[in-house]
N, C-alpha and C positions, 0 to 999 in steps of 0.2 A: 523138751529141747531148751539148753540153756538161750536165755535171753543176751544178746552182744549188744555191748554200751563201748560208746567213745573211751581209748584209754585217757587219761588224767593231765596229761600231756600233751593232745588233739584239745581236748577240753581247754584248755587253758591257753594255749596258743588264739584260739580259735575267739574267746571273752577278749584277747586281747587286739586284736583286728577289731572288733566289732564296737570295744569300750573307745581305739583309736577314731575310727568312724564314728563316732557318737560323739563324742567329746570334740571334733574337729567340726561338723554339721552342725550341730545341735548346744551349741557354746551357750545360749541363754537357758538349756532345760537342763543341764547336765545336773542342777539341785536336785534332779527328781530320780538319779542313778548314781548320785556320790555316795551316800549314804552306804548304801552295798560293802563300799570298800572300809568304810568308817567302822560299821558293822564289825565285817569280817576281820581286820584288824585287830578290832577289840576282845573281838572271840580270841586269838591267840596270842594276845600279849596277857588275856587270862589265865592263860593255862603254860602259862610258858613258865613261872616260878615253881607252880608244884614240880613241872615235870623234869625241870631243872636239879630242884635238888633234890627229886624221888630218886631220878636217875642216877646222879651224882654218888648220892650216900650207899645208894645198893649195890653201884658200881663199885665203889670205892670197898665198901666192908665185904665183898664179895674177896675179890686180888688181895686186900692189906689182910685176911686171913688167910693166906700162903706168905712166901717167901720171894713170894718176884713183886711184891707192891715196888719198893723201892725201883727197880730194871724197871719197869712197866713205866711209873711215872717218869724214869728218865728219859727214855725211849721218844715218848710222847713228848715231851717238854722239846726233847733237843729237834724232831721233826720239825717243831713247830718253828723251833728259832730259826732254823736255818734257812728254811721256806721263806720265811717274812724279812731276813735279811738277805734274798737272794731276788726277793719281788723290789725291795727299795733301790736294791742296785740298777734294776733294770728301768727302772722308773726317772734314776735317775741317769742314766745312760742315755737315755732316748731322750730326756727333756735337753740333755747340754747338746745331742747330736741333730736334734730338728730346729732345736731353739724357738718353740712358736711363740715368745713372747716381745723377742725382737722388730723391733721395726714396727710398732703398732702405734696407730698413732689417735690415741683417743683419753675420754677424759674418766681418769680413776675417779669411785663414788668419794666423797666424804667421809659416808655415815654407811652406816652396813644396819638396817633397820633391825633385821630379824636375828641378828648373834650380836650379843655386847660381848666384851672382853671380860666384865665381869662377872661371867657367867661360868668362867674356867681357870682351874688354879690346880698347877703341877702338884703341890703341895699338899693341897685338899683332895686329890688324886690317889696320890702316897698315902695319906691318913685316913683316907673311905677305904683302904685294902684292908685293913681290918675295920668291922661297925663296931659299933658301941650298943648297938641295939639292932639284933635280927631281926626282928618283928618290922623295924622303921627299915631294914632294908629289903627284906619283902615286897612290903608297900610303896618303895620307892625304883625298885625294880635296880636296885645297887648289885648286878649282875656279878662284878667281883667278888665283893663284901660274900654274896650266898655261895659263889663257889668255894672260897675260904673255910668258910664255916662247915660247909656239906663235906670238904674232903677232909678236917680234922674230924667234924662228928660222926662222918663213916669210918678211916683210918681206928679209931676209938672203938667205933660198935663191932666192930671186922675183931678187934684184939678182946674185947672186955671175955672173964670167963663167968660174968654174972648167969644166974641160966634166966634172968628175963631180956638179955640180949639179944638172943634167937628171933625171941617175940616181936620185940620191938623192929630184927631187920623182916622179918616176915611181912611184919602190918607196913612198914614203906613201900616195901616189893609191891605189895595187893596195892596200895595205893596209889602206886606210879602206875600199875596196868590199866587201872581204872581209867584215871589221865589219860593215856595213852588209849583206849577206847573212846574218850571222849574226843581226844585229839583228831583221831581219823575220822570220825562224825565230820567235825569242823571240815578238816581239808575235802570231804566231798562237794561242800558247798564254795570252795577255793571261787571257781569258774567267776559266779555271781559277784565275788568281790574284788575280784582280778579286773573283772567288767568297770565297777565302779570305780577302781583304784586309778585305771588307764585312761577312762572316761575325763574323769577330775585332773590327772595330768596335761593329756591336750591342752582341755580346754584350760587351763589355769597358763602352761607355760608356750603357747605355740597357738594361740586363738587370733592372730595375726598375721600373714605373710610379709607385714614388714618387720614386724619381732623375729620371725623366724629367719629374715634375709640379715638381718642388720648381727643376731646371733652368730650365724654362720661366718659372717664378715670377720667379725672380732676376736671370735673364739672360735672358728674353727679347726685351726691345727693345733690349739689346744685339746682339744676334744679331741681329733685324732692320736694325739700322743699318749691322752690316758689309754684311751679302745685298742692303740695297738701296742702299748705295753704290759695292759690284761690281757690279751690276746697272745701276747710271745708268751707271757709265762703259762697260762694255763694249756695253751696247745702243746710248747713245747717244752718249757722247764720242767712243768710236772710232769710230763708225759716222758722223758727222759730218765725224771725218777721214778716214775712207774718200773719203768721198763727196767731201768738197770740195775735199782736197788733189792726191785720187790719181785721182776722177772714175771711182770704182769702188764696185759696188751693194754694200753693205753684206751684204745679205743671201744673195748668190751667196756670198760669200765666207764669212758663222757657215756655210751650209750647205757647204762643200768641208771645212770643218775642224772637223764635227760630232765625228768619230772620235776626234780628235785631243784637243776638250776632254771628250769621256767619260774617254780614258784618263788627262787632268789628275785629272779630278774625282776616279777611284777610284783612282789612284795614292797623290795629292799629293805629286806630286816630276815640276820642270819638267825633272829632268836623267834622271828613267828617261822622261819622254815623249817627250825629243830624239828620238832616232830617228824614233820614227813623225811628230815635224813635221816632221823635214828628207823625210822621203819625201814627204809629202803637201802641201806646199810646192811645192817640186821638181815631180811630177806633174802633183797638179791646177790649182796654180795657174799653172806654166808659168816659176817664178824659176828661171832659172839656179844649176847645180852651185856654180861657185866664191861667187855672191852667198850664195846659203842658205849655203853653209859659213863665209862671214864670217859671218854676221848671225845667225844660230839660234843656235848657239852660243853667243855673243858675249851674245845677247839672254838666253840660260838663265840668265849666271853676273850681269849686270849692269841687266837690265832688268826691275825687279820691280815692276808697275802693283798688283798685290794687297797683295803684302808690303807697301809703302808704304802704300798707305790702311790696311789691314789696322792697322798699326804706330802712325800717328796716333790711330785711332777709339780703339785700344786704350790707349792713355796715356792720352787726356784722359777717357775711361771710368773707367778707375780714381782718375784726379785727384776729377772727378764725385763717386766714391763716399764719398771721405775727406771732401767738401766743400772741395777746393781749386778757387780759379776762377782759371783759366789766362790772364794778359794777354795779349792780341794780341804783345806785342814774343815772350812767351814760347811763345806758338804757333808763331809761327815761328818758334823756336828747332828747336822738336818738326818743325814742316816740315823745315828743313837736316837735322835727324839720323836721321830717316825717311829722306832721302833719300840721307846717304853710307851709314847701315847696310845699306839695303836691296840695296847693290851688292853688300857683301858677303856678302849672306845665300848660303847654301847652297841649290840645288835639292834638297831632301830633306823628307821629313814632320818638320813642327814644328820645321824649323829657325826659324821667325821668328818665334818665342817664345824663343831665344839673345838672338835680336839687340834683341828686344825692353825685354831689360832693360835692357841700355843705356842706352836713349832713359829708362826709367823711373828711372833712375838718376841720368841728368844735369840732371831737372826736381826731382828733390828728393825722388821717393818712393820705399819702400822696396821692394830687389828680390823680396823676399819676395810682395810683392802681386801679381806674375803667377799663383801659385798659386790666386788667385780664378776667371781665365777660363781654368785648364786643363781644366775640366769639359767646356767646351762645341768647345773650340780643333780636335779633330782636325778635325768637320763643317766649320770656318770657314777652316783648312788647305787642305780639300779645293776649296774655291769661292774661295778666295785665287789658289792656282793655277789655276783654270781663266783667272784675267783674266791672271796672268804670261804665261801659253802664249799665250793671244789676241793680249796685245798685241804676243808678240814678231811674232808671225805678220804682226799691220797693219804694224806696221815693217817690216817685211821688201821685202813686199811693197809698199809705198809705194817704199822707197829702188828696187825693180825699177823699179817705174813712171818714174821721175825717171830712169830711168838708159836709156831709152826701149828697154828689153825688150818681147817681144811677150808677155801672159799670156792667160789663159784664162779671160777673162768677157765 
């Protein structure tokens, strides 16, 4: 008689109740369950570059030995844009129609402790898309830099008619599986670090009910206006392209990749959740090996539907606050730089509070004033990424469809 285990999703809901109650009780012991998350973390920010550009290359020399490399990568590239310019819109529609920064009457920080300004340079942006040394982006997790590299040195390995090319794309394939076996190891243990991850949260940003009153006070309809502008888009933007583009049930599909956005949410990092979308992609939805390994991937480092509204609401929010009224030419200004910073943001927790400043920088205000919504950022972190992961996922699965694979709905 097979043995029945909690699926992966009950698990992980379930660490996250438990890490909240712990962390909320137990504020002085929480050192003795943080760690868990610190851990688990680190397991998959290990394993995230090999399977990066295992995946990438395999993908990539897989398609660029046919004739549809070029179609494919269009295909994908344009989903992506269009998606991330249809999230800033909406980001920004709702921030000028709720206005939560109006009428507040409180005191901006100074000093923003934990992001300096010089920590971020469009430029240096522009000039790490290509490295100068793969090895130093490896090791520095220059997410870009490896995608570059991975889809020219597949592109290449996919065309060479050396006959040790085979070999060479053989031994990546074995080596991403490997990965990929060690990956799902890891996410068994998710629960336990989800535990500590959610634990360390409470208790760090909500270990006081007057922190938590005086939060709500200030930034509350901010916080609403990101949650319900991730929420219009992924219920229903994407769900509309689901539907009308790819002629596929919207709702088959949040349910196949419920697992996937829990592990967004308690993560918040769309590059420790890679794995488990390339599995359950893969799997449930039935897209082909070398498609998911362009497209997931691809979609982690450069397709960010949350960061992007996320990045908009957040400038003209704080614009809001000072009482600057942002001109239409100047909004979309804020759209364009939402939209090339957001390629570069990092799959990581609170990297798009880096990139953020940017955008706050080149409308005029000072970078100092992200230190206002660090208070609230990690929760909005965390629901940022779930629409990143989503949308890479519709993408994905769209360009499947178009590419007339058989899936599984």
């Amino acid at each position: 008689m097979k043995k029945r285990t909690l699926s992966l999703h009950w698990q992980i809901i379930i660490a996250i109740i438990l890490g909240a109650l712990f962390g909320f009780y137990f504020t002085e012991q929480v050192s003795y369950v943080d760690w868990l998350g610190t851990v688990f973390m680190r397991a998959l920010k290990l394993i995230v570059v090999p399977l990066v550009f295992c995946s990438v290359v395999s993908g990539v020399a897989g398609i660029s030995a046919t004739d549809g490399f070029l179609r494919l990568g269009g295909k994908t590239l344009s989903y992506y844009l269009v998606t991330c310019i249809i999230a800033i819109l909406i980001g920004l529609f709702f921030v000028n129609l709720i206005k939560p920064g109006e009428g507040l009457t409180i005191t901006l920080p100074e000093t923003a402790s934990i992001i300096s300004s010089s920590q971020v340079s469009l430029r240096d942006f522009l000039v790490n898309m290509v490295p100068d040394n793969i090895f130093q982006a490896f090791s520095t997790m220059n997410m870009i830099g490896i995608i570059i590299f991975a889809i020219l040195f597949g592109v290449f390995l996919g065309k060479s008619v050396h006959s040790y090319a085979q070999k060479v794309q053989h031994a990546i394939e074995g080596i991403g599986n490997v990965v990929m076996d060690l990956t799902m190891f890891i996410l068994k243990l998710a629960p336990y670090g989800v535990f500590g991850l959610i634990a360390n949260v409470v208790a760090t940003d909500a270990n006081s009910l007057e922190k938590l009153k005086a939060m709500l006070e200030s930034q509350g309809l901010y916080m609403f206006t990101v949650i319900f502008g991730i929420a219009f888009h992924l219920f229903v933007t994407l769900s509309l392209i689901l539907y009308i583009a790819g002629k596929i049930n919207p709702f088959k599909h949040l349910s196949k990749m419920k697992d996937v956005l829990l592990m967004a949410f308690s993560t918040a990092s769309s590059n420790g959740t890679l794995p488990l979308t390339l599995a359950h992609v893969k799997s449930r939805c039935g897209v082909s090996e070398k498609l998911a390994n362009f497209s997931l991937p691809l979609g982690a480092t450069v397709n960010m539907n949350g960061t992007s509204l996320y990045e908009g609401i957040a400038v003209l929010f704080i614009a809001q606050v000072y009482g600057m009224d942002l001109s239409i030419a100047q909004q979309l200004f804020v759209l364009l730089a939402a939209l090339m910073v957001g390629i570069g943001t990092a799959g990581i927790p609170m990297a798009s509070l880096v990139m953020t400043v940017v955008i706050i920088q080149m409308v005029g205000l000072p970078p100092e004033s992200i230190g206002f919504i660090l208070l609230v950022d990690r929760f909005l972190d965390m629901a940022r990424t779930v629409l990143n992961v989503y949308g890479d996922t519709v993408c994905t699965v769209l360009v499947a469809k178009s590419e007339g694979e058989k899936l599984n709905f």
